[in-house]
N, C-alpha and C positions, 0 to 999 in steps of 0.2 A: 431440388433443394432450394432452400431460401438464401437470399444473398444477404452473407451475414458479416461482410466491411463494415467495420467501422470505425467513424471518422474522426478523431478528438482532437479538432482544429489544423494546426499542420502534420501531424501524426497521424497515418493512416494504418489500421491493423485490418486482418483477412476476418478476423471474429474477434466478438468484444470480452473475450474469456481471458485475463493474464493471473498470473501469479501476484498474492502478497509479498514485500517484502520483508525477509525474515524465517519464510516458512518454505525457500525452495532452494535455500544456499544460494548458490552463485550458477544455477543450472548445471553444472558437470555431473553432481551428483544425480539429478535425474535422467541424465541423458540416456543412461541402458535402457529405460521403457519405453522412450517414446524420443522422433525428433524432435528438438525444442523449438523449429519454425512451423508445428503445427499450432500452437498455441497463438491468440491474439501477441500477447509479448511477454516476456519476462521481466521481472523486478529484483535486481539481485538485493541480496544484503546489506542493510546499510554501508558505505564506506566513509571513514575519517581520514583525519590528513595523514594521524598513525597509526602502527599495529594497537587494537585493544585487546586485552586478555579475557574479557569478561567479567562476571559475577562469581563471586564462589560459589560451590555446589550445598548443596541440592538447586538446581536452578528450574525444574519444572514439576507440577503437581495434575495431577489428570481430576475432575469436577465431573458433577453427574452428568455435564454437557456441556464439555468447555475443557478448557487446559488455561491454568495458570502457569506464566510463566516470567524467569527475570534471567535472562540472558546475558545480557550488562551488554547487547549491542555490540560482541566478541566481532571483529572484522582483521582482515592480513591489513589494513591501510589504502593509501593510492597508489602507492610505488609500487608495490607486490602486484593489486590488484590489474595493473597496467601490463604488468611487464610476465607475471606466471602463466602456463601453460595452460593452464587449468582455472583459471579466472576470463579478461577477457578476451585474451589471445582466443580460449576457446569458444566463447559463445559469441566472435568472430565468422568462427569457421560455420557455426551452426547454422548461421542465417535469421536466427530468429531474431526480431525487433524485441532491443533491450532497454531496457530504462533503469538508472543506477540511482539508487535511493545515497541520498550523503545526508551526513548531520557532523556537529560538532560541539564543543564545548563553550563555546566563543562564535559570537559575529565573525571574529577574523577568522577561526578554523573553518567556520561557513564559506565562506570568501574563497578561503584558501584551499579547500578542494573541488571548487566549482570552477577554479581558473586554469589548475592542474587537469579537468576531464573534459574543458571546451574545447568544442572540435576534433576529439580524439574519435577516429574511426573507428567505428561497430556499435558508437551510443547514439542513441535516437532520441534521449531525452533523460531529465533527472526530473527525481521525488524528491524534496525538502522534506525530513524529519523533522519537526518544529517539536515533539515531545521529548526534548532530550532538556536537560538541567542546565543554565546558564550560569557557570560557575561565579563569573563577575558578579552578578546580581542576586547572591546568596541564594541559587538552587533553583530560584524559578522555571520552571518549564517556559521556553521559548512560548508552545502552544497554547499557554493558558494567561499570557498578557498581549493584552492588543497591541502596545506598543511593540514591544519585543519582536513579536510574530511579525507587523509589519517590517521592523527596519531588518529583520533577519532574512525576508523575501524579497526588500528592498537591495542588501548587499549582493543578495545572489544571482538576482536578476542583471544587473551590472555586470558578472564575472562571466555571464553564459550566452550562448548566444544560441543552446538549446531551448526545445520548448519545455516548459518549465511546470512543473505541477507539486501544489502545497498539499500537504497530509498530515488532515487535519486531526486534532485530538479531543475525543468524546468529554474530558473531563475539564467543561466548560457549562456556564449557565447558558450563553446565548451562544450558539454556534455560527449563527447563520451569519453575527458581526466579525469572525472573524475570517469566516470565507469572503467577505467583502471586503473587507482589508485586507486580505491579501491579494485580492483582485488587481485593486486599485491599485498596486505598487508593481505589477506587474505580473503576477501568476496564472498561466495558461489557461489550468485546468486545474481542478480539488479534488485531492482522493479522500477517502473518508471511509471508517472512522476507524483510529486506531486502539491499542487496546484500551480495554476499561481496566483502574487502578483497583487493585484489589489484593487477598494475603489468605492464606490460612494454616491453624494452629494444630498440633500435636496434642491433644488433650491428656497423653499417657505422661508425655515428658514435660509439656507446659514452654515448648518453643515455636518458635514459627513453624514453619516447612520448606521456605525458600531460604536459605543461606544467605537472600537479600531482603528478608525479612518480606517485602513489599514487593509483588510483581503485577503483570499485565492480566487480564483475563480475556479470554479470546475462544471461539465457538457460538455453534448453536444456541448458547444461553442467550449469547447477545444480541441475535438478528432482530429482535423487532427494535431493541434501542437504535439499532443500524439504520435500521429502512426507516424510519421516523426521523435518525439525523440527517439522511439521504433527501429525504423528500424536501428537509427545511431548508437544505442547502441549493438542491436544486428550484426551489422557487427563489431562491433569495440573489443569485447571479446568473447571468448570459454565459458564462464558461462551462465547456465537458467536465462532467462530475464523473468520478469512477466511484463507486461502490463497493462497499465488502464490509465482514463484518456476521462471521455463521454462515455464509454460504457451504452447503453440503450435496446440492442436487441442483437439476435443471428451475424447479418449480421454486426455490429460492432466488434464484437469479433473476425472474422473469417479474417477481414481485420487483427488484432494486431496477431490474430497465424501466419497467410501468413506472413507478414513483421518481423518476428521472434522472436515472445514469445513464451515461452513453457507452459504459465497461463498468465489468465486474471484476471484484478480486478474488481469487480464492486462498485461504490460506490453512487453519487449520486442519480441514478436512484432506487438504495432502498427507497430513501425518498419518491420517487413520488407510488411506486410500491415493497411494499416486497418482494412477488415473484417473483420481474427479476431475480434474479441469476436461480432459475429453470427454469425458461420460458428459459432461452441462454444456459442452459445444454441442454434442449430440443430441439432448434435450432441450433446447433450446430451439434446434432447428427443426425439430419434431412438433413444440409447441406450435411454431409456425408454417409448418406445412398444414397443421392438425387446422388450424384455423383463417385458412387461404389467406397468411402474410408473406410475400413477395420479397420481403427486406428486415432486417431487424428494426432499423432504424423509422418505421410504423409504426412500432410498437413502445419507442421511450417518451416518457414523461407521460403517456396515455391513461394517469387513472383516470376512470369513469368517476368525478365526487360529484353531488348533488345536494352538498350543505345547505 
């Protein structure tokens, strides 16, 4: 077998295969298939400073290749998510390398649950959700103002003293300036991309489909948008870039190392298949036995272009 550590600055996982979050709950739910420390790490679901209820229903619609979806970013809070059995008391016990996505409403809810999680035993690191509505600022998504983005990676860098990774959002002209800005203000590492903003209609009855009228789009529709935003991001700064975005198999994964992730996310395709993430650990290392790779880490950032 190929030695497949990898290394995303001071965060070290066994393989570069983890969970999207969103799409894997908080691990407890998966745990009857598989142990959850065989996975590079986990990405639990976002958490807020408090409980959110969600969206109303209908909240997901299934696409000829994809799933639309609007969640409303449903979480128990910090205090639950701290203290229940079943959150991270449990993925504690499990041993797996966790990484806890937060967002908030506000700079200061930012702030204010990055100060609540630092240094808390069993987390290895947080994900900024930047694509959440800055209520202050009439609705703008954090993710799609340069300024915002920066001073909301600038608060949380301040509060943590985790290694820190922004996640970033597709629904941007130039992507690659705000992986830079958040570089700059102190962001470890970029996951990328999150969903693409999209809706669809009931033609019999003339309403939406999502009861939030507007939700995420996410799946195989999106990979080549993925690995094209992947690729611009990783030229564009010196930090580990995670990847996702339609990952379904081995052979998608290995396109987002080549174009320069140092980890992959999986997420939709748990839904269809809980054990993707192992099945693409195991093709992956297949890819690299098949083609006498020694390491994963050979093989990222390696396309062959010749423009």
């Amino acid at each position: 077998m190929a030695d497949l550590t990898t290394n995303l600055g001071k965060l070290s996982l066994k393989n570069p295969v983890m969970t999207a979050s969103g799409t894997f709950g908080y691990g407890y739910e998966y745990s009857e298939f598989y142990p959850l420390a065989r996975l590079g790490a986990v990405v639990v679901k976002g958490i807020s400073p408090l409980p959110v209820a969600g969206n109303p229903m209908p909240r997901h619609h299934e696409l000829h290749s994809g799933l639309l979806n609007a969640i409303g970013l449903q979480n128990p809070g910090v205090e639950k998510f701290l203290s229940d059995p079943e959150y991270l008391p449990f993925l504690r016990k499990s041993n797996a390398v966790t990484i806890v996505n937060i967002w908030g409403k506000s700079i200061s809810e930012y702030r204010q649950v990055a100060t609540l999680l630092d240094g808390v035993d069993g987390i290895d690191a947080l994900e900024i959700n930047i694509s959440c509505p800055n209520i202050k600022e009439g609705g703008i998504a954090f993710g799609t103002d340069l300024k915002l983005a920066r001073k909301v990676v600038s608060e949380v860098r301040k509060a943590t003293s985790f290694p820190l990774i922004t996640k970033l959002s597709p629904n941007v002209t130039r992507i690659a300036d705000f992986a830079k800005a958040v570089v700059d203000v102190g962001s470890d590492m970029i996951s990328l991309i999150n969903t693409l903003t999209g809706m669809a209609i009931d033609i019999e009855t003339r309403k939406p489909i999502l009861g939030n009228v507007i939700g995420g789009v996410s799946g195989p529709a999106i990979k080549p948008i993925a690995l094209k935003l992947v690729y611009d991001v990783a030229n564009a700064v010196d930090v580990p870039v995670i990847g996702m975005g339609g990952i379904s198999n081995g052979s998608d994964a290995i396109e987002f190392l080549l174009a320069g992730a140092s980890a992959i996310g999986i997420g939709t395709a748990i839904f269809a298949d809980p054990f993707a993430p192992l099945k693409i650990i195991s093709e992956i290392n297949d890819y690299l036995d098949k083609n006498a790779y020694s390491s994963v880490s050979e093989i990222i950032g390696k396309l062959e272009y010749h423009g």
